[in-house]
N, C-alpha and C positions, 0 to 999 in steps of 0.2 A: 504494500500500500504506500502512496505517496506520501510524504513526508508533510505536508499540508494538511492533507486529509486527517495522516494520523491526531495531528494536534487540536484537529477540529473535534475529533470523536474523542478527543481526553477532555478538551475543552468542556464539550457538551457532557460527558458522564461527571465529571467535577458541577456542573449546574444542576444538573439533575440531585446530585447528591444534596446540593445546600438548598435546594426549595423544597427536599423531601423532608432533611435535619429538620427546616423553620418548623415544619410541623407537626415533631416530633421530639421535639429538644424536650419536653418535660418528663419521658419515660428514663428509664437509667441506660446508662452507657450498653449492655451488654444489651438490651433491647431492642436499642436506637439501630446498632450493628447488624442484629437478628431480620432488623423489620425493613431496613436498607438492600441486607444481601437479600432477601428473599424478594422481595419487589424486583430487584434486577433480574435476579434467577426467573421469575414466570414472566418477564416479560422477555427475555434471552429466550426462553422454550419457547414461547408466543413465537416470536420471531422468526426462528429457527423453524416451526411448523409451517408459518405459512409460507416460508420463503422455499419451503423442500416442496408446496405443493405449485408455487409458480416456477416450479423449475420442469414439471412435464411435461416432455417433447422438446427441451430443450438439450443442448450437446453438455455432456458433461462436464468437460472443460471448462464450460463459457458459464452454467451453472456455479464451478466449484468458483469460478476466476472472479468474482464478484460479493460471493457470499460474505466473507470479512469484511468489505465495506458497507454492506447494508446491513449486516448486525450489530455494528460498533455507530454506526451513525441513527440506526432505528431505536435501538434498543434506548439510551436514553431521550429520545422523543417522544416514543412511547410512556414513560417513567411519567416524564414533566406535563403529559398531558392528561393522564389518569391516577398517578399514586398520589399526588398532593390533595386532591379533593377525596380520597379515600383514607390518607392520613388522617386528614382534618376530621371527619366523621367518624371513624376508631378512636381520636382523644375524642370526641364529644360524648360519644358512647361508654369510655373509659370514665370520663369526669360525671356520670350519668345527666347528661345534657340532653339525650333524646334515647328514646326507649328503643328494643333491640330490634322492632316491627319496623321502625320509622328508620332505624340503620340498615336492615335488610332490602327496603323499598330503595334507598339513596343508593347500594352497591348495585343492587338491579340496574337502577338508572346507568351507572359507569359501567357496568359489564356494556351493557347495550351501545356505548358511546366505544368501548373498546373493539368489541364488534364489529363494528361500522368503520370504524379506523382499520383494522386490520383487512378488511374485505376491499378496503381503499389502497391498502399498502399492497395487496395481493395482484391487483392488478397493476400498480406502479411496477412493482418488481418484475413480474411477464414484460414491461414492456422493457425494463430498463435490459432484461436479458435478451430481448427480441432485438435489440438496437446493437448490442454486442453482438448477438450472431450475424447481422448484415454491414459491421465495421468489419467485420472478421472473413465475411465473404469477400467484401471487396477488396482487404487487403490480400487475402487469396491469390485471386484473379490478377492483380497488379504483379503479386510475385510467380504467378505461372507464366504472365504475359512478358517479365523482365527477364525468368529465366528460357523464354522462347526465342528471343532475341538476344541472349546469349549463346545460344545451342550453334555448333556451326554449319556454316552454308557453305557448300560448293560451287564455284560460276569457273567453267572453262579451264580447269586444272590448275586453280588456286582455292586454297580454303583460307574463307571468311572467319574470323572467331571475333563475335562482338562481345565486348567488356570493357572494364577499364584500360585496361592495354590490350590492345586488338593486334593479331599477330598475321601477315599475308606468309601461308608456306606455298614454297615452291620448290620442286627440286630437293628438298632436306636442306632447305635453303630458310632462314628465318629471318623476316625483316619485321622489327618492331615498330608498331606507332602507337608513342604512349601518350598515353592523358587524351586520346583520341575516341571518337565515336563513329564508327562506322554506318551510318541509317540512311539506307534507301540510294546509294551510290552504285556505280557499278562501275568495278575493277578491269579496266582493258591492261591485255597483255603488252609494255611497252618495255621489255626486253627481247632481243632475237636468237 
């Protein structure tokens, strides 16, 4: 992963971490820690599910080649946009602020918001693989089409070799012409 990247998905799990703390700083340290990793942990699984299921019919490769930057960049977005208002409701619940009916109606709510995100991200992900497999075709086709035009040609009992240094044989005779490109010219015999 690029180095950019990476700092952005430290960046963002370091955020996600201190809007999750704010809501949580009143429990003890060993809780604060418990109810941190576990938030991470089902939204990493989350993650992890739906991103194996927008990977069907995709090439494995182009599947595997992506998957670190949409878990390290989802995963805390996911966090910042569903655990803080789930926090908040667990301390009110803790501090008996609202009864355990009216806690489980508010989690419904966020299961269903997380839902709807996920089903969002689900396609996001198809597409952002679907986009990789057609950079990937055409870089293909560019390196079939470089190495077709490297391959050599024969015209009139010289061989053509296109590359960076292109070589005309004749004879076990070898004349180089470097830093040259050979395209679309044709070679007359002008020794006798």
């Amino acid at each position: 992963m690029n180095i950019y990247l990476t700092i952005a998905a430290a960046i963002a799990n370091i955020i996600a971490i201190a809007i999750v703390y704010q809501f949580i700083k009143k429990l003890e340290k060993k809780q604060i820690l418990l109810f941190i990793a576990i938030s991470f942990a089902i939204m990493y699984i989350l993650i992890s599910i739906v991103y194996w299921f927008s990977g069907f019919g995709i090439e494995k490769n182009i599947h595997e080649a992506s998957k670190n930057f949409v878990l390290y960049i989802f995963v805390p977005v996911n966090v910042i946009l569903t655990i803080p208002y789930f926090a908040s409701q667990y301390m009110k619940l803790k501090e008996n602020v609202i009864k355990k009916n009216n806690f489980a109606n508010k989690i419904t709510i966020i299961g269903i918001i997380l839902l709807t995100v996920l089903v969002a991200e689900f396609f996001y992900f198809k597409k952002i693989q679907k986009k990789i497999t057609s950079i990937n075709e055409v870089t293909q086709n560019n390196i079939e089409l470089n190495n077709d035009n490297k391959e050599k040609t024969t015209t009139d009992g010289y061989n053509i070799y296109n590359g960076e240094s292109n070589s005309i044989l004749e004879n076990d005779v070898i004349v180089t012409l470097e830093n040259t490109m050979l395209e679309n010219y044709i070679i007359t015999n002008t020794t006798d």
